[in-house]
DRENTORKOL-3810 file (N, C-alpha, C; in nm, 4 decimals):
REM DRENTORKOL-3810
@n.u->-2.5334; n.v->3.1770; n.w->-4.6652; ca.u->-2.4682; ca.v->3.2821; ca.w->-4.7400; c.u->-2.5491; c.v->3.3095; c.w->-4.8663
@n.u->-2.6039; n.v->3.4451; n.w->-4.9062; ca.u->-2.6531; ca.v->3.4881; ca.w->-5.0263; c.u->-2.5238; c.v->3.4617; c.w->-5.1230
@n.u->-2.5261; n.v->3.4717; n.w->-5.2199; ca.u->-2.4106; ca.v->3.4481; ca.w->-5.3127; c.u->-2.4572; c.v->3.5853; c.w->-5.4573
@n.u->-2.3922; n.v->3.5786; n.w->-5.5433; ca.u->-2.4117; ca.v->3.5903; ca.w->-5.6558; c.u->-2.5053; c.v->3.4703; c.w->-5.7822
@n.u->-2.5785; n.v->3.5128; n.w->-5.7848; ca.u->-2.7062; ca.v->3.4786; ca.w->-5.9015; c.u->-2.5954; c.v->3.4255; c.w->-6.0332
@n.u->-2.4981; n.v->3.5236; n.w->-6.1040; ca.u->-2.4380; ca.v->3.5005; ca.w->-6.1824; c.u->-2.2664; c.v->3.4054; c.w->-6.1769
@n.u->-2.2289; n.v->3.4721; n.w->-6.0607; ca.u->-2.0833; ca.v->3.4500; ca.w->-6.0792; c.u->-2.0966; c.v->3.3075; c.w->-5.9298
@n.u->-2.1739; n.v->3.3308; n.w->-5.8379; ca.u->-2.1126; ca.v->3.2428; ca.w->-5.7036; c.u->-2.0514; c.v->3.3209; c.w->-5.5857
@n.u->-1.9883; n.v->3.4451; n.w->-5.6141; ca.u->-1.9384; ca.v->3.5134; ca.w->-5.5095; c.u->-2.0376; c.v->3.4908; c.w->-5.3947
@n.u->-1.9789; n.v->3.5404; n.w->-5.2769; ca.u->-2.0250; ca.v->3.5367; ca.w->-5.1479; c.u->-2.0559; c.v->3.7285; c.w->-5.1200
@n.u->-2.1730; n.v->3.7246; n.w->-5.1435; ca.u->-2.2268; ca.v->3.8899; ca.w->-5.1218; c.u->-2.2943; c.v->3.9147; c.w->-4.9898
@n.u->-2.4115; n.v->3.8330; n.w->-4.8953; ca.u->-2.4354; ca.v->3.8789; ca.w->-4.8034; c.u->-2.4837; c.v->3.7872; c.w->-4.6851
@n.u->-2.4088; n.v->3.8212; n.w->-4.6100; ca.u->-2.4552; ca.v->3.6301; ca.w->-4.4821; c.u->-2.5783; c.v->3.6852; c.w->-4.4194
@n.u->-2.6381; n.v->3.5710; n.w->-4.3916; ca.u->-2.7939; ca.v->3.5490; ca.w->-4.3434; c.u->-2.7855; c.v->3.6619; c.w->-4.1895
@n.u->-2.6672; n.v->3.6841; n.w->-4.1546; ca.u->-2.6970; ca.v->3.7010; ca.w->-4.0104; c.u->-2.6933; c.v->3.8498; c.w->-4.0040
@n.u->-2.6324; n.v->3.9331; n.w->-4.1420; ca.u->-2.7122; ca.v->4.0397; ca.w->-4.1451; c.u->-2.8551; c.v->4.1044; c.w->-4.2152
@n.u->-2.9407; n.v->3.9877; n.w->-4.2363; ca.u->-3.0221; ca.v->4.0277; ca.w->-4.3168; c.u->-3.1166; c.v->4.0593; c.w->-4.2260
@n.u->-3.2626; n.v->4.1552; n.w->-4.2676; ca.u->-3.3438; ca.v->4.2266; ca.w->-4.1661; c.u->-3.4482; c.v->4.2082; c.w->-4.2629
@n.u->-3.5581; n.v->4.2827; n.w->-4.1880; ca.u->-3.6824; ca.v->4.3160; ca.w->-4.2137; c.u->-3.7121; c.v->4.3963; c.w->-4.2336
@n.u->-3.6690; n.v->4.5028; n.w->-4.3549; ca.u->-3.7037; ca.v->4.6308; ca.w->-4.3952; c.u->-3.8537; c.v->4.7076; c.w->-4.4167
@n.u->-3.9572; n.v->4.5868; n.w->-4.4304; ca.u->-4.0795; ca.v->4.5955; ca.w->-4.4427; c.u->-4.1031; c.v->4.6779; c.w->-4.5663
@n.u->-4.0093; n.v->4.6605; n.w->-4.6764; ca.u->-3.9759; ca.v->4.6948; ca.w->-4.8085; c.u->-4.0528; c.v->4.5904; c.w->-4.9496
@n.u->-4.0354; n.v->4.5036; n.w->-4.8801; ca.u->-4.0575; ca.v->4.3751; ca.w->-4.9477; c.u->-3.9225; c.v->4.3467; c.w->-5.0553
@n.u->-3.8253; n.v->4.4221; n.w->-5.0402; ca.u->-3.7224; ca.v->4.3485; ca.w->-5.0772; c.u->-3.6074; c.v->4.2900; c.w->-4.9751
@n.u->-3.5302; n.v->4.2195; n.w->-4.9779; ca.u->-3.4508; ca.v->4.1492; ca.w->-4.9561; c.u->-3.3449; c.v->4.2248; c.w->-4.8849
@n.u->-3.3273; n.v->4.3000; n.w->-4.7754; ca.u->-3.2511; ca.v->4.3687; ca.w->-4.6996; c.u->-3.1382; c.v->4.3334; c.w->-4.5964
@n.u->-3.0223; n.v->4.3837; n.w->-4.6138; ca.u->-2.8921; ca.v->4.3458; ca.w->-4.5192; c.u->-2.8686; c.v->4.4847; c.w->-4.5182
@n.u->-2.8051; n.v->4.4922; n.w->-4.3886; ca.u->-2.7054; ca.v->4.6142; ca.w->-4.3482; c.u->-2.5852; c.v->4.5802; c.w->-4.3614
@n.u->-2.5282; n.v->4.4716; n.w->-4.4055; ca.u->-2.3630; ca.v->4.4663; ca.w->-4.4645; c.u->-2.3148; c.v->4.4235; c.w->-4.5762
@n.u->-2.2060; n.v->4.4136; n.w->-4.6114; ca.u->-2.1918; ca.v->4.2894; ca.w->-4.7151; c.u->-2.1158; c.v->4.2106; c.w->-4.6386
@n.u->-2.1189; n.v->4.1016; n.w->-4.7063; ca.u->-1.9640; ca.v->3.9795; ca.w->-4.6658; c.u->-1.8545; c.v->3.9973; c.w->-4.5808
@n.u->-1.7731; n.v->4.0851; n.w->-4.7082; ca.u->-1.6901; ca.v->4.1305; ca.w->-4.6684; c.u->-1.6098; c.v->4.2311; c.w->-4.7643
@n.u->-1.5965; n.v->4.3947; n.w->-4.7707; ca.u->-1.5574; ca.v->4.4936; ca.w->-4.8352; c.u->-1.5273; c.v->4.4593; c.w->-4.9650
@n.u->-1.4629; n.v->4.3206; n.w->-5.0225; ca.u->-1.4532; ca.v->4.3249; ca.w->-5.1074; c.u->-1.5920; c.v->4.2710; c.w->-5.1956
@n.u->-1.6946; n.v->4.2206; n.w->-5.1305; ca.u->-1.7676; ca.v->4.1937; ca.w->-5.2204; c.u->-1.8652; c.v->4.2647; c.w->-5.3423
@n.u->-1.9085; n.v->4.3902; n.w->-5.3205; ca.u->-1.9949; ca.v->4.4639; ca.w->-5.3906; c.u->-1.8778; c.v->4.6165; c.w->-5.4611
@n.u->-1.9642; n.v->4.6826; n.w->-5.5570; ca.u->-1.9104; ca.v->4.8289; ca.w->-5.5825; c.u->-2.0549; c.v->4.8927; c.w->-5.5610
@n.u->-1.9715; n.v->5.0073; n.w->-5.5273; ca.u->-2.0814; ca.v->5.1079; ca.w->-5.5703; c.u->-2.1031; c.v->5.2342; c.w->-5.6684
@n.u->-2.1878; n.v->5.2370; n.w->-5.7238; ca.u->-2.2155; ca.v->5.3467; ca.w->-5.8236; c.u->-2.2988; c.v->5.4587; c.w->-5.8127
@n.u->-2.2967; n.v->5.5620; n.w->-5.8914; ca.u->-2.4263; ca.v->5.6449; ca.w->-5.8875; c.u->-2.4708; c.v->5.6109; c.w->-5.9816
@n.u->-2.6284; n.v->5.5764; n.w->-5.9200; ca.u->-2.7411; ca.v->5.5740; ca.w->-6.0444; c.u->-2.8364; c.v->5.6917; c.w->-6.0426
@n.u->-2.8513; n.v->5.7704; n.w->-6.1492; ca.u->-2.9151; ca.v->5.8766; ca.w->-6.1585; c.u->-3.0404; c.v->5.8358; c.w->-6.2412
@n.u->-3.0659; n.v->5.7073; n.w->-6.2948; ca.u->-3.1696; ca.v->5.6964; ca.w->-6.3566; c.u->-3.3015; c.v->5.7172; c.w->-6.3147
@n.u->-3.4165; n.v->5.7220; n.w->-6.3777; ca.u->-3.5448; ca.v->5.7603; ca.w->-6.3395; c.u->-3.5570; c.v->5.8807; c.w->-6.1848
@n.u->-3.5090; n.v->6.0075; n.w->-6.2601; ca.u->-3.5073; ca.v->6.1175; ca.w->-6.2203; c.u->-3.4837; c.v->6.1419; c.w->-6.0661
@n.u->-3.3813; n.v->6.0352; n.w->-6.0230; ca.u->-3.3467; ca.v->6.0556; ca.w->-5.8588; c.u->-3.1870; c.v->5.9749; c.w->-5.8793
@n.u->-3.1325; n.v->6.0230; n.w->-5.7566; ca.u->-3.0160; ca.v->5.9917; ca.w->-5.7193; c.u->-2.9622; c.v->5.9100; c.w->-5.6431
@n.u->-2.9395; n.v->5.7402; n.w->-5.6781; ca.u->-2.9384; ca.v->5.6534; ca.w->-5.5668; c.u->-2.8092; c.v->5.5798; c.w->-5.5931
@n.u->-2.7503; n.v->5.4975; n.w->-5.4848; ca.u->-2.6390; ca.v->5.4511; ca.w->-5.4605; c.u->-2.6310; c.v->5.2721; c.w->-5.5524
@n.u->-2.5958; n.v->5.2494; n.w->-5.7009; ca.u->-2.6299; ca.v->5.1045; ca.w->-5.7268; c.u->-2.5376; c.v->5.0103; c.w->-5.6999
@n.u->-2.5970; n.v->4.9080; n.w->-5.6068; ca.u->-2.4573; ca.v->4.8163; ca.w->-5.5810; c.u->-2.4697; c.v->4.6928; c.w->-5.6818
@n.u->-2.3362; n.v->4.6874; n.w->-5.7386; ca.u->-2.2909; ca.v->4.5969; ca.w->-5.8169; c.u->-2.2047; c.v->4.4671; c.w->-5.7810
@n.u->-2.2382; n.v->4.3295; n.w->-5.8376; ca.u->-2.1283; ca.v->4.2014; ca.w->-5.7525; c.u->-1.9478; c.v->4.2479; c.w->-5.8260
@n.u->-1.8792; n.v->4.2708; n.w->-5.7295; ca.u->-1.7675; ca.v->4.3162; ca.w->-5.7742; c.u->-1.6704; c.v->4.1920; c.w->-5.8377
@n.u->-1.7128; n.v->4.1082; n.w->-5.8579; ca.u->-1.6376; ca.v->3.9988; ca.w->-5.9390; c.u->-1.7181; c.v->4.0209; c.w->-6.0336
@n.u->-1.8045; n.v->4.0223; n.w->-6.0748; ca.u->-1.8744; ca.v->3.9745; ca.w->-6.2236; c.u->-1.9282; c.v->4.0811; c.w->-6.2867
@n.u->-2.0012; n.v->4.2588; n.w->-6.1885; ca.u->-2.0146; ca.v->4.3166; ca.w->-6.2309; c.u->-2.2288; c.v->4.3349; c.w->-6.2482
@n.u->-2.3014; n.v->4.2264; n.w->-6.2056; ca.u->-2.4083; ca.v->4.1893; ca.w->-6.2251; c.u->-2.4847; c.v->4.3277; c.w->-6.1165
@n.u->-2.5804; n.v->4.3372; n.w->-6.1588; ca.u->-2.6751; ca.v->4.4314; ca.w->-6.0285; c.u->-2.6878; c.v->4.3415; c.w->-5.9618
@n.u->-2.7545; n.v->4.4461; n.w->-5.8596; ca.u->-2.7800; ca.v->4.3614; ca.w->-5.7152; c.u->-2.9034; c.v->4.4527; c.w->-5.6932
@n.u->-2.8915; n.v->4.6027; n.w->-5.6764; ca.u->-3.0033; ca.v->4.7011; ca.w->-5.6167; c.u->-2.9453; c.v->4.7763; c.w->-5.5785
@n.u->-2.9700; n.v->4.8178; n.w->-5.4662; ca.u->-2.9287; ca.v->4.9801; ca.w->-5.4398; c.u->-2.9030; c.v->4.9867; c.w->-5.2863
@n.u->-2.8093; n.v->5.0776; n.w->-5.2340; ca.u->-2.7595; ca.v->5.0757; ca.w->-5.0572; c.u->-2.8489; c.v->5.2035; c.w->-5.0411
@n.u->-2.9459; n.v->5.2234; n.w->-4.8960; ca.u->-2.9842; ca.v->5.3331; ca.w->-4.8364; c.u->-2.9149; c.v->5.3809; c.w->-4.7584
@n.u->-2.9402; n.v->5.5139; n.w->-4.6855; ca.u->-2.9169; ca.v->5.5299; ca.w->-4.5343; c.u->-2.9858; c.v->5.5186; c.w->-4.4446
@n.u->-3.0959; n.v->5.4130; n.w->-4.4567; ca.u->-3.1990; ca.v->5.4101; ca.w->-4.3622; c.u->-3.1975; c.v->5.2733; c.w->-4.2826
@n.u->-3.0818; n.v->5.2488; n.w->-4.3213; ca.u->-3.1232; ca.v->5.0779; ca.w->-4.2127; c.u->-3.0819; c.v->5.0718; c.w->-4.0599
@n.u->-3.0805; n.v->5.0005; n.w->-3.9879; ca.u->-3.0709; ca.v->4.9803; ca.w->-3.8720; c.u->-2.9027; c.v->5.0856; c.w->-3.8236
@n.u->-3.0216; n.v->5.1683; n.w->-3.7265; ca.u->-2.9090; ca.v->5.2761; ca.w->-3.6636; c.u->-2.7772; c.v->5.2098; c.w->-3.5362
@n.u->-2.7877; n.v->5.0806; n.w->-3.4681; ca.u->-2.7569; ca.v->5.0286; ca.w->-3.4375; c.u->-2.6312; c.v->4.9624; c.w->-3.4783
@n.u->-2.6598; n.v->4.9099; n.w->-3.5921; ca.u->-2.5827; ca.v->4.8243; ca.w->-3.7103; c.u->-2.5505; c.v->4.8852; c.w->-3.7685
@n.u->-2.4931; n.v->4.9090; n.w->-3.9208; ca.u->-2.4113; ca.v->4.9943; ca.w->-4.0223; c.u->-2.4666; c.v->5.1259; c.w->-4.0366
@n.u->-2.6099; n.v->5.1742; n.w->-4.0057; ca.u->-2.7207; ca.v->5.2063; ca.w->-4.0599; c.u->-2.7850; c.v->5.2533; c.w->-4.1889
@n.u->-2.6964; n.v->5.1073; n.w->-4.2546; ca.u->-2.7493; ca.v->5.1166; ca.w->-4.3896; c.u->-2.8346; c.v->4.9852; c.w->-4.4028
@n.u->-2.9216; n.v->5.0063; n.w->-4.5594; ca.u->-2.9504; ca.v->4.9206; ca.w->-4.5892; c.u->-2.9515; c.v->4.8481; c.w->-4.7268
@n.u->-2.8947; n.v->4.7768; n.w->-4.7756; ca.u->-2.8783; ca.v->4.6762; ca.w->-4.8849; c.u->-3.0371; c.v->4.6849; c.w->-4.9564
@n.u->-3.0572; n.v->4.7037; n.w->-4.9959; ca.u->-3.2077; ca.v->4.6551; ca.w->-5.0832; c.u->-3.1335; c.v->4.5982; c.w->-5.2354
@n.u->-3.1856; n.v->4.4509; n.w->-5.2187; ca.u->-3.1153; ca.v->4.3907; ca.w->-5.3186; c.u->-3.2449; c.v->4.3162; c.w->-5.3867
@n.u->-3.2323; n.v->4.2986; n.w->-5.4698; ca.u->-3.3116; ca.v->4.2330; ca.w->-5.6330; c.u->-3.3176; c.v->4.0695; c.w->-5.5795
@n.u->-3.4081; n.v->3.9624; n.w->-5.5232; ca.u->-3.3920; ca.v->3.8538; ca.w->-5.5187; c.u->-3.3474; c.v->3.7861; c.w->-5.6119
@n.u->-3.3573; n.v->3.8275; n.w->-5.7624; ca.u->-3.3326; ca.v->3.7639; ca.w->-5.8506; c.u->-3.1853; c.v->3.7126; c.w->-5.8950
@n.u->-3.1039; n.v->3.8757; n.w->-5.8010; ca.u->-2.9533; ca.v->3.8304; ca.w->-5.8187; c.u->-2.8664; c.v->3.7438; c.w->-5.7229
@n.u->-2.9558; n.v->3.6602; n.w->-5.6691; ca.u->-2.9022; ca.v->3.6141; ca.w->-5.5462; c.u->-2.9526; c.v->3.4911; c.w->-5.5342
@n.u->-2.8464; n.v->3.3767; n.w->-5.4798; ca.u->-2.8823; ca.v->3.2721; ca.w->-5.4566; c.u->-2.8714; c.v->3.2407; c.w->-5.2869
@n.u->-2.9063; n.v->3.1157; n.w->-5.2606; ca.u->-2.9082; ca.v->3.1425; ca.w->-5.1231; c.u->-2.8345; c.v->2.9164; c.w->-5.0776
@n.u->-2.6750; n.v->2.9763; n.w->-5.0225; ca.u->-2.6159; ca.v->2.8870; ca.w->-5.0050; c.u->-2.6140; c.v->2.8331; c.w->-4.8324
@n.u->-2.6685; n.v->2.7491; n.w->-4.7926; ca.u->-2.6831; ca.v->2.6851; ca.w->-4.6550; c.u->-2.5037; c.v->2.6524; c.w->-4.6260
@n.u->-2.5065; n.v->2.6690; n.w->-4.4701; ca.u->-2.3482; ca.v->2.6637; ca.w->-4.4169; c.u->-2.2848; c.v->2.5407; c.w->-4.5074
@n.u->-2.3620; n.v->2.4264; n.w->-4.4629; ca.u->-2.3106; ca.v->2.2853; ca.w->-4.5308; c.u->-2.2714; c.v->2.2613; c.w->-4.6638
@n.u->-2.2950; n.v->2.3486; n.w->-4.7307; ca.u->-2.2785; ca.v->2.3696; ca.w->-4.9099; c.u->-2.4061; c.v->2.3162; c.w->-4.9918
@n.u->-2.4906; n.v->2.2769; n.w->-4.9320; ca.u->-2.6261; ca.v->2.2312; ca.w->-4.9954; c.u->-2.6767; c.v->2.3633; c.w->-5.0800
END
């Protein structure tokens, strides 16, 4: 389970994460509905979707519409930095 960097929440399980060939850190879901918000970010002269950890409020990055057409066909492009990465066992 990815988690939250700041708070611990549970933001995105391993088993939707992909290979965007982005070089960032890509899922087509979250957790589960309650984990993220979304915003408009209009900064640096374009219009993109910013997802935020909805317990704590921390960035994460930004949702596309380009991810796997199959699956949600979105894609998560998230900031490694806000994310920790929790093994099933709790290690």
């Amino acid at each position: 389970m990815y988690t939250c960097i700041v708070c611990n929440a549970p933001l995105f399980s391993s088993d939707t994460k992909f290979d965007s060939h982005s070089g960032w850190p890509s899922f087509y879901d979250v957790a589960n509905s309650d984990a993220v918000e979304r915003h408009t970010d209009t900064s640096h002269g374009m219009e993109r979707i910013e997802v935020t950890c909805k317990n704590c409020g921390a960035h994460l990055g930004h949702v596309f519409p380009d991810g796997p057409e199959d699956k949600t066909g979105e894609r998560y492009c998230i900031n490694s930095v806000a994310l920790d990465f929790k093994k099933k066992n709790g290690d």
